[in-house]
PDBQT receptor file of N, H, CA, C and O in Angstrom, charges set to zero:
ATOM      1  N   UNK A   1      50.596  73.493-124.558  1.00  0.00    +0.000 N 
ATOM      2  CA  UNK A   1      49.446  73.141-123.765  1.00  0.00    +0.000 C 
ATOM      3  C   UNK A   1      49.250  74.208-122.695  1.00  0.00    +0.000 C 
ATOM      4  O   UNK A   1      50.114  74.784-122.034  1.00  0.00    +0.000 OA
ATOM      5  N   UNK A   2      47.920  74.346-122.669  1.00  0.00    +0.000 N 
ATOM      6  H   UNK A   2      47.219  73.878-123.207  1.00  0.00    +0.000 HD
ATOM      7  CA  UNK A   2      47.577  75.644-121.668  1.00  0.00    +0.000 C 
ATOM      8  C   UNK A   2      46.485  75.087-120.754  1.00  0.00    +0.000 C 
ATOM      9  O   UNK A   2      45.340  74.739-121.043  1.00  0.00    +0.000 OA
ATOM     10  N   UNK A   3      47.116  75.090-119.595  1.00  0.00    +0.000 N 
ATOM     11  H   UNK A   3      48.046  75.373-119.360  1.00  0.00    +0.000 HD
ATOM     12  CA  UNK A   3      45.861  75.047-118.322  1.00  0.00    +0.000 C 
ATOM     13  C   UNK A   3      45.206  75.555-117.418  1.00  0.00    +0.000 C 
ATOM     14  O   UNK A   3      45.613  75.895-116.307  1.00  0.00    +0.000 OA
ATOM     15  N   UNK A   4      43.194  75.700-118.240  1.00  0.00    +0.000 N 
ATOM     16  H   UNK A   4      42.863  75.423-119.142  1.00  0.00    +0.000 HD
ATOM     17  CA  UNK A   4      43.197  76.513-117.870  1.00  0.00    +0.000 C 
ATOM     18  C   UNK A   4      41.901  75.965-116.597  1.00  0.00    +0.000 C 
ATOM     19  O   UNK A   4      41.727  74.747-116.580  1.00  0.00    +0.000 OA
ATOM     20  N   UNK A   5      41.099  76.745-115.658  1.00  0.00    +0.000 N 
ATOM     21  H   UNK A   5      41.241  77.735-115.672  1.00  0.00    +0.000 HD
ATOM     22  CA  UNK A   5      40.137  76.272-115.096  1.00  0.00    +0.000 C 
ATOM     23  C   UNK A   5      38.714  76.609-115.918  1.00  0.00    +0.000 C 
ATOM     24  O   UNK A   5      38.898  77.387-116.855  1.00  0.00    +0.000 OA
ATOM     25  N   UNK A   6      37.349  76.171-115.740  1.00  0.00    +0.000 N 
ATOM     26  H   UNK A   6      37.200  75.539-114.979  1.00  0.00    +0.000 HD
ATOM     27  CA  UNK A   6      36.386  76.234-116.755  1.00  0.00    +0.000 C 
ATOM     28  C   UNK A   6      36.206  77.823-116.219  1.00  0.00    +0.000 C 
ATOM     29  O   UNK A   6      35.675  78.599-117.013  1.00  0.00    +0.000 OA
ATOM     30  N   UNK A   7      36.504  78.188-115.288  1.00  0.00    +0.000 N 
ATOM     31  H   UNK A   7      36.935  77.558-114.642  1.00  0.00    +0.000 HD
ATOM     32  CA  UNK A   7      35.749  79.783-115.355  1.00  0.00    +0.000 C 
ATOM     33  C   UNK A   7      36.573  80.832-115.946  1.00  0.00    +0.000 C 
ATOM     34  O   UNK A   7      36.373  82.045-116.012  1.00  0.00    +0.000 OA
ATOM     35  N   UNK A   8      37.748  79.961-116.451  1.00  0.00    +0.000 N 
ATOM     36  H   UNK A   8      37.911  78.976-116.397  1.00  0.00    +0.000 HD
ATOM     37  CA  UNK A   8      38.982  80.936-117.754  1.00  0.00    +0.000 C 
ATOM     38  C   UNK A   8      38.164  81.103-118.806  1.00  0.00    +0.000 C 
ATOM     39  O   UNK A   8      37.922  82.279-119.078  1.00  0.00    +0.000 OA
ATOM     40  N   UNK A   9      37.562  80.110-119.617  1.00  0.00    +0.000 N 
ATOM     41  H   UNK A   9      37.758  79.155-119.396  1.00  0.00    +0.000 HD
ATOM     42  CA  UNK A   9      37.164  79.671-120.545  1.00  0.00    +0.000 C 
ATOM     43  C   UNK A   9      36.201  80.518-121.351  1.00  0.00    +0.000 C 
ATOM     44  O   UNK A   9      36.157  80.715-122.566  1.00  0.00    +0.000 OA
ATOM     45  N   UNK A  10      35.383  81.002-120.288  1.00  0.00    +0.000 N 
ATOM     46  H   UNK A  10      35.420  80.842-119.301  1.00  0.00    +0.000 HD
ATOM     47  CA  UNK A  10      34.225  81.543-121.095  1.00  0.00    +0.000 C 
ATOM     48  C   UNK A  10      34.477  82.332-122.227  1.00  0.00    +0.000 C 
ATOM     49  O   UNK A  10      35.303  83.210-122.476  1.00  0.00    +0.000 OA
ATOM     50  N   UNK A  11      33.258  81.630-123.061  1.00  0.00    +0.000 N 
ATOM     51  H   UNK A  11      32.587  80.917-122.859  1.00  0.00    +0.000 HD
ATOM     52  CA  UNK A  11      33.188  82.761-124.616  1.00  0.00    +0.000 C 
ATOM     53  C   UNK A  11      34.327  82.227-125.575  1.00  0.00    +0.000 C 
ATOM     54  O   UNK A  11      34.118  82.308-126.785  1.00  0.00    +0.000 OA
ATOM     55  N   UNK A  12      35.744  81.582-125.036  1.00  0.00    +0.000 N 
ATOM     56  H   UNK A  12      35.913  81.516-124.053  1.00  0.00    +0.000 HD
ATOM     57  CA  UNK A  12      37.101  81.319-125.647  1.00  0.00    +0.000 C 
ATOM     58  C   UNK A  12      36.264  78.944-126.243  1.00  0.00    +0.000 C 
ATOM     59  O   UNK A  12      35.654  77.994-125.752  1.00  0.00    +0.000 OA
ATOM     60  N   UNK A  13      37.103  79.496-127.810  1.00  0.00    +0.000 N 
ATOM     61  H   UNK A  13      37.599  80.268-128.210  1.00  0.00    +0.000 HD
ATOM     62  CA  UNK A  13      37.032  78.296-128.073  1.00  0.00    +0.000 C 
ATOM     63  C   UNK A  13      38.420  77.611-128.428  1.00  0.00    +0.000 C 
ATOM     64  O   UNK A  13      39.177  78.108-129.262  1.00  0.00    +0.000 OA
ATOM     65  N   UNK A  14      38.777  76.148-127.575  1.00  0.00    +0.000 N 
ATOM     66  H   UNK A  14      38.162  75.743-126.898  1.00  0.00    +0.000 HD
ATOM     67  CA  UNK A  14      39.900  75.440-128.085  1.00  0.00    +0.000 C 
ATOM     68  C   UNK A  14      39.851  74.722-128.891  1.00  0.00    +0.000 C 
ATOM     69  O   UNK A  14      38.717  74.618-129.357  1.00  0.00    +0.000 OA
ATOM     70  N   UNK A  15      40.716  74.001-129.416  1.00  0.00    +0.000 N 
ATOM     71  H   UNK A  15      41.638  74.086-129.037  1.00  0.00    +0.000 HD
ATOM     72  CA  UNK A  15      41.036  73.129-130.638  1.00  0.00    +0.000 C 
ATOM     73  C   UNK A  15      40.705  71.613-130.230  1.00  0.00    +0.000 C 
ATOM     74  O   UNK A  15      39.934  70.870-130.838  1.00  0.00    +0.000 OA
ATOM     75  N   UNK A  16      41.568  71.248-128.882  1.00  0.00    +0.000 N 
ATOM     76  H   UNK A  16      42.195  71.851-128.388  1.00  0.00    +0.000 HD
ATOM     77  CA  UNK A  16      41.040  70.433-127.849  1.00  0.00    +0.000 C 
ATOM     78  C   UNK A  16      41.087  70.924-126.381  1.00  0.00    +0.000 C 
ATOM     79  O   UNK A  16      41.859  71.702-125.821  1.00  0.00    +0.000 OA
ATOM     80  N   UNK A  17      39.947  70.177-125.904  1.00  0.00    +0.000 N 
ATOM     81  H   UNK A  17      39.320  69.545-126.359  1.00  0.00    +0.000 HD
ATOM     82  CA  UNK A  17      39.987  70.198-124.584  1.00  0.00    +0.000 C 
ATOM     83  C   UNK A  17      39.792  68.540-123.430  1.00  0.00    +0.000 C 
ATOM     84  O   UNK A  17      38.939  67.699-123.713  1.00  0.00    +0.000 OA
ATOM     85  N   UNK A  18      40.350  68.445-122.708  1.00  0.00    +0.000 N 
ATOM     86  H   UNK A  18      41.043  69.128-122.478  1.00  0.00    +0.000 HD
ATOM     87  CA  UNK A  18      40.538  67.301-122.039  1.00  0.00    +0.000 C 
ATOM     88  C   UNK A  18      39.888  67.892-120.418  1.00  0.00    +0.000 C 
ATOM     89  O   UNK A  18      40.196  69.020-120.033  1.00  0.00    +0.000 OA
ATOM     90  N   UNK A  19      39.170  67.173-119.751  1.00  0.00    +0.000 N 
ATOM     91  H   UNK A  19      38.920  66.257-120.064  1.00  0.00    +0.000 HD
ATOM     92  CA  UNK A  19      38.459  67.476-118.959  1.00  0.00    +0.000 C 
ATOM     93  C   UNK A  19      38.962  66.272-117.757  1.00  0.00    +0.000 C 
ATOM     94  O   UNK A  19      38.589  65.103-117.862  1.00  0.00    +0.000 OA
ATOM     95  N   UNK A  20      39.870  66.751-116.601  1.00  0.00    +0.000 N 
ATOM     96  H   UNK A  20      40.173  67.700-116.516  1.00  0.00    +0.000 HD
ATOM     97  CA  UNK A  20      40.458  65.492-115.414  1.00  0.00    +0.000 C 
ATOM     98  C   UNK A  20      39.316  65.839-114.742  1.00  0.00    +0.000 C 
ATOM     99  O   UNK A  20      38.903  66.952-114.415  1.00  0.00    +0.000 OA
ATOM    100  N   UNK A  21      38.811  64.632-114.560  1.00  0.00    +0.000 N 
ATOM    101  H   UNK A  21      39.146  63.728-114.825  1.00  0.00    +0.000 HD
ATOM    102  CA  UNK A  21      38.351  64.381-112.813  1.00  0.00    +0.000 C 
ATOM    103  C   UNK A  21      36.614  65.248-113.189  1.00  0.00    +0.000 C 
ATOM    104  O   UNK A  21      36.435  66.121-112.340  1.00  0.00    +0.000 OA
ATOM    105  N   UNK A  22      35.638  65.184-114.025  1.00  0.00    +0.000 N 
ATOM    106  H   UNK A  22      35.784  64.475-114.715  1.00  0.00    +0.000 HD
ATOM    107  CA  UNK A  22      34.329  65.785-114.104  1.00  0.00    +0.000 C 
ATOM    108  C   UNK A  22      34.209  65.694-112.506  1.00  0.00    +0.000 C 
ATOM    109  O   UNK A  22      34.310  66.778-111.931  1.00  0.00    +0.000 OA
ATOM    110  N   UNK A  23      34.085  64.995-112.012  1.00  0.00    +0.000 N 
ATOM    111  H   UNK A  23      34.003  64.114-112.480  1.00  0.00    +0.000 HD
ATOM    112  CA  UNK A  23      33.619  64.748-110.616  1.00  0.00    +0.000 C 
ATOM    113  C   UNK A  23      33.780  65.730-110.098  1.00  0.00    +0.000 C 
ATOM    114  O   UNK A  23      32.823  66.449-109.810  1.00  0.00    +0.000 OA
ATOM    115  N   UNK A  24      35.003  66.050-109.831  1.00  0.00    +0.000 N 
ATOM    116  H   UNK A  24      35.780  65.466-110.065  1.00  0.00    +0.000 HD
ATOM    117  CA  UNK A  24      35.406  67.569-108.943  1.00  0.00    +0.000 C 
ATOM    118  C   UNK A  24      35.096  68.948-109.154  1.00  0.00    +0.000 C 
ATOM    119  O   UNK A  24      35.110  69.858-108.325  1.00  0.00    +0.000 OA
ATOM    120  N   UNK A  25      34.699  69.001-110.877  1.00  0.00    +0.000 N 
ATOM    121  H   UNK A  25      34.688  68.261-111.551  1.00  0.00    +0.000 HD
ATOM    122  CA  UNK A  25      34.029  70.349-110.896  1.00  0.00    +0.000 C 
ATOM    123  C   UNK A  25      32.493  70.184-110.708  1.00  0.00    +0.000 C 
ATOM    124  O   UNK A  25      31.811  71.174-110.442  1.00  0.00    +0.000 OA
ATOM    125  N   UNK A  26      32.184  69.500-110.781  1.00  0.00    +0.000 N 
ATOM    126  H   UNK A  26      32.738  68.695-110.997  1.00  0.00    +0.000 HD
ATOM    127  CA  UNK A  26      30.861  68.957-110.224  1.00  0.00    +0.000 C 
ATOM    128  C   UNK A  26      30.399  69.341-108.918  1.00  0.00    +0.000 C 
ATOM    129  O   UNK A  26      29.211  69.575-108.696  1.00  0.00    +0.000 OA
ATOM    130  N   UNK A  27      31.332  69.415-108.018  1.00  0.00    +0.000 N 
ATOM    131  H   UNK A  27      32.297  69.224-108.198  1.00  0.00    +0.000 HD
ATOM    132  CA  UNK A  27      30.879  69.848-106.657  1.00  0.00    +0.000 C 
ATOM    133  C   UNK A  27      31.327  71.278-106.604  1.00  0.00    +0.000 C 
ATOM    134  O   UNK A  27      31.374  71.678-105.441  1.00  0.00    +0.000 OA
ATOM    135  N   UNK A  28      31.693  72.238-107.558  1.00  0.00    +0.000 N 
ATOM    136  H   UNK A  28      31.655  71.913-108.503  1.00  0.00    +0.000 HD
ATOM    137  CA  UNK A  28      31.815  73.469-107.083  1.00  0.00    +0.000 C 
ATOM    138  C   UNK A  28      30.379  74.042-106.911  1.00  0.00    +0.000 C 
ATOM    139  O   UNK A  28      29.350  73.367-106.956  1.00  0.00    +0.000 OA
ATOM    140  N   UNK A  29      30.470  75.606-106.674  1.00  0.00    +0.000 N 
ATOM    141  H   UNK A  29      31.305  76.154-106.637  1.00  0.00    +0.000 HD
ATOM    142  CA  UNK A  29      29.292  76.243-106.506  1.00  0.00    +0.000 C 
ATOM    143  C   UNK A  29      28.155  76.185-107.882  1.00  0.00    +0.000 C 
ATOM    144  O   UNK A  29      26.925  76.198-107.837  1.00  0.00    +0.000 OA
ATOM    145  N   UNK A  30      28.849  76.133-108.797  1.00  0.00    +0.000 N 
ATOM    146  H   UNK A  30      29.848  76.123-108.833  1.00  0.00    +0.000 HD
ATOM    147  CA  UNK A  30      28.312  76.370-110.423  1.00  0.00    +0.000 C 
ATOM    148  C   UNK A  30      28.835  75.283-110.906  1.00  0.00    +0.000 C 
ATOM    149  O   UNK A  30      29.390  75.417-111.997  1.00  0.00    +0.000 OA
ATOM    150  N   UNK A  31      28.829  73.768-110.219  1.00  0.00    +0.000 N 
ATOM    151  H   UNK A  31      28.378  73.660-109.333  1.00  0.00    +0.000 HD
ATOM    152  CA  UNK A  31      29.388  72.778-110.681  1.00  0.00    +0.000 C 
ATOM    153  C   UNK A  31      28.755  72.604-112.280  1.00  0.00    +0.000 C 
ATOM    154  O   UNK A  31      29.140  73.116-113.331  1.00  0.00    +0.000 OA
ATOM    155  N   UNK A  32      27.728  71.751-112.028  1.00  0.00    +0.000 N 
ATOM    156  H   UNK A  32      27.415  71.335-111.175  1.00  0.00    +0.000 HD
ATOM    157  CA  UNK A  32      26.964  71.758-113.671  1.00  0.00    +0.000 C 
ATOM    158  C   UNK A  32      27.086  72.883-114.856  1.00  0.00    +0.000 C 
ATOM    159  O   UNK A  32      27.391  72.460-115.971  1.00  0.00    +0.000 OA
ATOM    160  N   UNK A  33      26.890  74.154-114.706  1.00  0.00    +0.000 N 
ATOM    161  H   UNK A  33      26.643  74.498-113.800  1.00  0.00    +0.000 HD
ATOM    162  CA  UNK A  33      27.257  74.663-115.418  1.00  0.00    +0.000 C 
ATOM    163  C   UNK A  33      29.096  75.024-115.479  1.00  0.00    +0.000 C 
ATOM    164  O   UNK A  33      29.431  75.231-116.646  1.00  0.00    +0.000 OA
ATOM    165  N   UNK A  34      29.839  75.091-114.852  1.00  0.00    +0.000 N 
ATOM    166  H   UNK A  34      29.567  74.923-113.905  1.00  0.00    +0.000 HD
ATOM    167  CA  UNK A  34      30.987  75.000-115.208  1.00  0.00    +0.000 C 
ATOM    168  C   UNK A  34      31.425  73.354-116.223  1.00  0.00    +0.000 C 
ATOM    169  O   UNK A  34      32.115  73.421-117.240  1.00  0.00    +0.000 OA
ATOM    170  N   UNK A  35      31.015  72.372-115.828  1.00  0.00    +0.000 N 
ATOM    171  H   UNK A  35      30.454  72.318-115.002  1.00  0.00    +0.000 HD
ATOM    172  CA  UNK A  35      31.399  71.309-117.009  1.00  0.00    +0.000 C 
ATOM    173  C   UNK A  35      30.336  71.358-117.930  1.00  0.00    +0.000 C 
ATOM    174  O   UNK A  35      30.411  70.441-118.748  1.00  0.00    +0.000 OA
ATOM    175  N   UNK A  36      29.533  71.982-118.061  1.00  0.00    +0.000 N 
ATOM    176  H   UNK A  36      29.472  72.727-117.397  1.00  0.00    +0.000 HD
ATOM    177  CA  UNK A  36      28.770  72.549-119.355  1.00  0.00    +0.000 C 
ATOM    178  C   UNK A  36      30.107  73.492-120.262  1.00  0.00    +0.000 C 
ATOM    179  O   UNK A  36      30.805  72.995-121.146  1.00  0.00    +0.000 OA
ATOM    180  N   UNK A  37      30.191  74.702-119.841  1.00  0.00    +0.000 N 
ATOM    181  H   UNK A  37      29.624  75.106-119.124  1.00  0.00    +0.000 HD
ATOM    182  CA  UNK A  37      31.160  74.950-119.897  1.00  0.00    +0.000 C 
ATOM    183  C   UNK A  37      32.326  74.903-120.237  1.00  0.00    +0.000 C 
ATOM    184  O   UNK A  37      32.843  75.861-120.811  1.00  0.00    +0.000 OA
ATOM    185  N   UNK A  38      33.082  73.644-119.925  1.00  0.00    +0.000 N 
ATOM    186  H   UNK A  38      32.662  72.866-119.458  1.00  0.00    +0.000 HD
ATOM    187  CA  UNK A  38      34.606  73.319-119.914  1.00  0.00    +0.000 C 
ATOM    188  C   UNK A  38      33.968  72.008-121.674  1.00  0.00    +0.000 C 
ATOM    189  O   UNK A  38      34.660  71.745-122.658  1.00  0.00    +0.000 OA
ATOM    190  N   UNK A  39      32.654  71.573-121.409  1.00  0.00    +0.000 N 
ATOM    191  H   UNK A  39      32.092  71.786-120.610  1.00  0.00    +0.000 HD
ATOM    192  CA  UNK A  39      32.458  70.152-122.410  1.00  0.00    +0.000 C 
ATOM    193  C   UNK A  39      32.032  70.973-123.952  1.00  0.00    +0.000 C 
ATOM    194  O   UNK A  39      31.937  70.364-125.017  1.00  0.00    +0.000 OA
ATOM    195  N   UNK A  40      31.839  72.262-123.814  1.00  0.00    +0.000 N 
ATOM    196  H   UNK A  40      31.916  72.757-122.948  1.00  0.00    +0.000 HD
ATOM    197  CA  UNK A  40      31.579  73.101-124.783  1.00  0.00    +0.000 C 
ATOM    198  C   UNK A  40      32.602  73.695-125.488  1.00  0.00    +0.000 C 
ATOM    199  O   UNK A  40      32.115  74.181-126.509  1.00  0.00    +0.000 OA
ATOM    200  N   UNK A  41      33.858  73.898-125.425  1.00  0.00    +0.000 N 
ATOM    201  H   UNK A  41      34.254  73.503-124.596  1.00  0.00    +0.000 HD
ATOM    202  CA  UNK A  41      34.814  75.026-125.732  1.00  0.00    +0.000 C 
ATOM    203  C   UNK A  41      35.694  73.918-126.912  1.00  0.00    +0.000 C 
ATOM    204  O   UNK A  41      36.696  74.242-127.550  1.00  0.00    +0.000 OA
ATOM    205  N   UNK A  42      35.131  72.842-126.953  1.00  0.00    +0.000 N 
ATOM    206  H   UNK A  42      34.317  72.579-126.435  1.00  0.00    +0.000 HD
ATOM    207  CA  UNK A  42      36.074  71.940-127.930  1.00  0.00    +0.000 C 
ATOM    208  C   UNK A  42      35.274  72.583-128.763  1.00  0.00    +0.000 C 
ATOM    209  O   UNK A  42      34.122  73.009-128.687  1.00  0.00    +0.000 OA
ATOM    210  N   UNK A  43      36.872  72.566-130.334  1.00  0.00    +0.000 N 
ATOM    211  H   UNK A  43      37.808  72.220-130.396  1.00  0.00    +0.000 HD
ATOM    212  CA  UNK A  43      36.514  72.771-131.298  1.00  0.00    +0.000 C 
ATOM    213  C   UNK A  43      36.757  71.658-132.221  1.00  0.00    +0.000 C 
ATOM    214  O   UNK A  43      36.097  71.598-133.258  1.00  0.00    +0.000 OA
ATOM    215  N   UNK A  44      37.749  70.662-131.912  1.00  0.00    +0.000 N 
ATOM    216  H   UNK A  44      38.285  70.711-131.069  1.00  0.00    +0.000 HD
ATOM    217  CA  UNK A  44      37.706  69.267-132.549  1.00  0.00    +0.000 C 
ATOM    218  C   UNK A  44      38.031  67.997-131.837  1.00  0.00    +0.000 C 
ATOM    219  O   UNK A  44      38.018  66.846-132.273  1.00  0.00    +0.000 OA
ATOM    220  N   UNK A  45      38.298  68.403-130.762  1.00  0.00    +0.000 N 
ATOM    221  H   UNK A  45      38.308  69.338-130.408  1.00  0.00    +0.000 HD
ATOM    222  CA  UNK A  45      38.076  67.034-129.711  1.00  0.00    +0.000 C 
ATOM    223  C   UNK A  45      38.254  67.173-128.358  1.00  0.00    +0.000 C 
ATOM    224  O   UNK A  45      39.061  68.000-127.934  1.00  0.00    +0.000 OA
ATOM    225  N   UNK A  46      37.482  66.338-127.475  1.00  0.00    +0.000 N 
ATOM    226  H   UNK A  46      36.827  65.666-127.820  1.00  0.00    +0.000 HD
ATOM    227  CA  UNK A  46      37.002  66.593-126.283  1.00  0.00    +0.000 C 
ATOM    228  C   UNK A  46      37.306  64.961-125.437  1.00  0.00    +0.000 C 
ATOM    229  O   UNK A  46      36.619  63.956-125.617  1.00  0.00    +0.000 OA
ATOM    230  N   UNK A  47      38.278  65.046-124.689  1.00  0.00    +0.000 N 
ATOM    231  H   UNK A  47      38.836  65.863-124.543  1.00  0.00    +0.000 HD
ATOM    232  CA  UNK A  47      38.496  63.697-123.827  1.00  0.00    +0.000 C 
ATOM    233  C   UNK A  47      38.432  64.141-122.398  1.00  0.00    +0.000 C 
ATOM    234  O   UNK A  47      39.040  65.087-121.896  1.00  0.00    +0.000 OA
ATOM    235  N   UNK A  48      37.407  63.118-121.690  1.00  0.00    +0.000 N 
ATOM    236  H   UNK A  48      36.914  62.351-122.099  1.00  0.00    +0.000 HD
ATOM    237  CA  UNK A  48      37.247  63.295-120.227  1.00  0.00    +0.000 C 
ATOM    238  C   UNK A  48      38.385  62.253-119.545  1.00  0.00    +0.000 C 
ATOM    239  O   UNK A  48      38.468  61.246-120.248  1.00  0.00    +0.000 OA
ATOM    240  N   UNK A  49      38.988  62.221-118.763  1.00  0.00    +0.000 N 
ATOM    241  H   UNK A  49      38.920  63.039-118.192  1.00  0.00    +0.000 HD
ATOM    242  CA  UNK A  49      39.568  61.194-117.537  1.00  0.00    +0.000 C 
ATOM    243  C   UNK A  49      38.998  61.336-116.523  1.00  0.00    +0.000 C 
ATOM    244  O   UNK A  49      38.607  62.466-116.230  1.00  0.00    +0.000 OA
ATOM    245  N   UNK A  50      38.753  60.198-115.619  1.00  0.00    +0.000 N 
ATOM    246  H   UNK A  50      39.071  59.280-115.856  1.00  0.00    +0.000 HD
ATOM    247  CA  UNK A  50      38.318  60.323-114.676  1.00  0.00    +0.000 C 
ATOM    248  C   UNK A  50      38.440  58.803-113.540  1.00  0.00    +0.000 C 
ATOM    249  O   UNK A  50      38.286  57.616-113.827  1.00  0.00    +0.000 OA
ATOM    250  N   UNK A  51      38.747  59.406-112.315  1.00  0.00    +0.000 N 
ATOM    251  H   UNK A  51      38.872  60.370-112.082  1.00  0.00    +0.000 HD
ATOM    252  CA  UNK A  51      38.677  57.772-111.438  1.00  0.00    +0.000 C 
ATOM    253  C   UNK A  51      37.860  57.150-111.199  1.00  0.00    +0.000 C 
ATOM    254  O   UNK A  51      36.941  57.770-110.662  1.00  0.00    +0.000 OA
ATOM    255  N   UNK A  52      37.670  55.957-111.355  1.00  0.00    +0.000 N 
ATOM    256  H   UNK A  52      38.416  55.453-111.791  1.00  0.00    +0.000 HD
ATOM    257  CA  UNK A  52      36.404  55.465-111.242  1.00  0.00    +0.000 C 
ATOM    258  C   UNK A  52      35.400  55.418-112.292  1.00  0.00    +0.000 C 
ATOM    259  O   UNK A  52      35.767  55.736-113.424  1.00  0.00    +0.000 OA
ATOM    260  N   UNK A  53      33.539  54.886-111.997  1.00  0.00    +0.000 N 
ATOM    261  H   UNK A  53      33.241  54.628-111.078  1.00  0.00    +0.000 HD
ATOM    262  CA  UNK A  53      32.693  55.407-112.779  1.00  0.00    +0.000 C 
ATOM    263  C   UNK A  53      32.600  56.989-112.880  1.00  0.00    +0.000 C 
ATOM    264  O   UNK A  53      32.858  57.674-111.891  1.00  0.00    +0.000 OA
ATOM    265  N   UNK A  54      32.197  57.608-114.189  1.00  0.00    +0.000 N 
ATOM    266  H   UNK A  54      31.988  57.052-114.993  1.00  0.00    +0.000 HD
ATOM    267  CA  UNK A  54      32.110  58.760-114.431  1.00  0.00    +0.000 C 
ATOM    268  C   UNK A  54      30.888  58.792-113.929  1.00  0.00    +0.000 C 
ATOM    269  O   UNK A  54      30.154  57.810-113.818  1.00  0.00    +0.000 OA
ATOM    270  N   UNK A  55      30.562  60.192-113.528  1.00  0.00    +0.000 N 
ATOM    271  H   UNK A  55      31.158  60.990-113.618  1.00  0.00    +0.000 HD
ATOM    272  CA  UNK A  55      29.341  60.971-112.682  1.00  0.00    +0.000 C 
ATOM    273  C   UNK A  55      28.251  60.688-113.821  1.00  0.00    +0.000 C 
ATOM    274  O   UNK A  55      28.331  60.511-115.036  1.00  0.00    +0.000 OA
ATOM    275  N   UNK A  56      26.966  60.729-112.699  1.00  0.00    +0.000 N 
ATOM    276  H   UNK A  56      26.901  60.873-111.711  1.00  0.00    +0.000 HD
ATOM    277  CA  UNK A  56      26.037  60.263-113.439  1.00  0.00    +0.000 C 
ATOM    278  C   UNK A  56      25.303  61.182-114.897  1.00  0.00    +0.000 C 
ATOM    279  O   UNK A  56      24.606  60.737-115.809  1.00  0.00    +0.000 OA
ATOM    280  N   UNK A  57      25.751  62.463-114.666  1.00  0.00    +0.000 N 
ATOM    281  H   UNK A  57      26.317  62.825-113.925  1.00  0.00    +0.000 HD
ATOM    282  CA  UNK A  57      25.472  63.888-115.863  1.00  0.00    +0.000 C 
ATOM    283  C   UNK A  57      26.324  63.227-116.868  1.00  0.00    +0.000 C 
ATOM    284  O   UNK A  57      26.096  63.689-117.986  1.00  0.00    +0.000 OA
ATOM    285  N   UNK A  58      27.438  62.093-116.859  1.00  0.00    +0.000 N 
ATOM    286  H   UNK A  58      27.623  61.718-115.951  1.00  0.00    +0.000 HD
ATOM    287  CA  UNK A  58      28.062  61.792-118.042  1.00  0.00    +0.000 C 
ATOM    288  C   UNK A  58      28.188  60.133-118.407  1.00  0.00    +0.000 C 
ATOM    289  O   UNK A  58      28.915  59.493-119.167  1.00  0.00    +0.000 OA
ATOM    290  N   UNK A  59      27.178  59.805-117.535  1.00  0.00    +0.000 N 
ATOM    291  H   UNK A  59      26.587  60.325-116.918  1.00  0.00    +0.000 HD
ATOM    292  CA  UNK A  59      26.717  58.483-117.669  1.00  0.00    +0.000 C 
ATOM    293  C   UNK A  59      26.539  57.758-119.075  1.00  0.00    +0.000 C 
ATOM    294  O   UNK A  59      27.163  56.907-119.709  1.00  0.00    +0.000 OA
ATOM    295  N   UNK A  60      25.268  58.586-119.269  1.00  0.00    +0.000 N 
ATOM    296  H   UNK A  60      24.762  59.277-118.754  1.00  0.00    +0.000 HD
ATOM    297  CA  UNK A  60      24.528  58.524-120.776  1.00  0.00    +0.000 C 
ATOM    298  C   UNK A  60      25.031  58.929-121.827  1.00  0.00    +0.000 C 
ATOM    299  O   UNK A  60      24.358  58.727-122.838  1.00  0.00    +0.000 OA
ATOM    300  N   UNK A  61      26.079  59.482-121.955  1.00  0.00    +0.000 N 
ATOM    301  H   UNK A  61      26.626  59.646-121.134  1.00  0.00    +0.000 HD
ATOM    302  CA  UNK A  61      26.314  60.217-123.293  1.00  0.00    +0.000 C 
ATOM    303  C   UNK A  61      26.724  59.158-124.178  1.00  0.00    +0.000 C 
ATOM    304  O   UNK A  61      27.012  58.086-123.645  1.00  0.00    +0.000 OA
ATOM    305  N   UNK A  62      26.820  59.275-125.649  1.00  0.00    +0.000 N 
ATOM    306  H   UNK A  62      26.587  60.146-126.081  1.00  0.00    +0.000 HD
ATOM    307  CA  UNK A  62      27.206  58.303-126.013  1.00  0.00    +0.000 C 
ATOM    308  C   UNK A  62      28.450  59.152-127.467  1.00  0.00    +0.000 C 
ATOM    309  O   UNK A  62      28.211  60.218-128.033  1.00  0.00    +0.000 OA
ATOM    310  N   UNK A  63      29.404  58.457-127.656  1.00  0.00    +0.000 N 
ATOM    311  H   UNK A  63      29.598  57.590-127.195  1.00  0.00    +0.000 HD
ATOM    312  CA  UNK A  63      30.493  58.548-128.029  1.00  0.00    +0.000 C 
ATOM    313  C   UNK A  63      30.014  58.409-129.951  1.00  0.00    +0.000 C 
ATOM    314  O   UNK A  63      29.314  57.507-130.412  1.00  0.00    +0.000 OA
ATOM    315  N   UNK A  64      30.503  59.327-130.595  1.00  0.00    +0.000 N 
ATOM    316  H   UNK A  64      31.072  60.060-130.221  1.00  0.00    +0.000 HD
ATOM    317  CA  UNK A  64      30.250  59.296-132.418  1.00  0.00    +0.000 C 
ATOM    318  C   UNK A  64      31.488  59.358-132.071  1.00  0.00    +0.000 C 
ATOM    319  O   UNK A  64      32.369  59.390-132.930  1.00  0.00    +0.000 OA
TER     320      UNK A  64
């Protein structure tokens, strides 16, 4: 397991990626596009954690 931050990421695709806390990259400078970013680089599965309700950009999504 390798940890990395979403601005490692660019261009690089993982196998999985697990995303703690959306909330917190959310408030960086390039919040939105960094969890654009970090929710993109899965190549076969993608799990968010998070405290609480998840932020409202991940409200709606819906789970296949």
């Amino acid at each position: 397991m390798v940890l990395l931050a979403s601005v490692e990421v660019w261009g690089l695709g993982c196998g999985g990626v697990l995303i703690a806390d959306p909330a917190a990259v959310l408030v960086g400078p390039l919040g939105r596009n960094d969890l654009y970013v970090a929710m993109t680089r899965a190549t076969r599965w993608l799990g968010v954690v998070h405290p609480g309700l998840p932020p409202v950009e991940l409200r709606e999504l819906t789970v296949s």
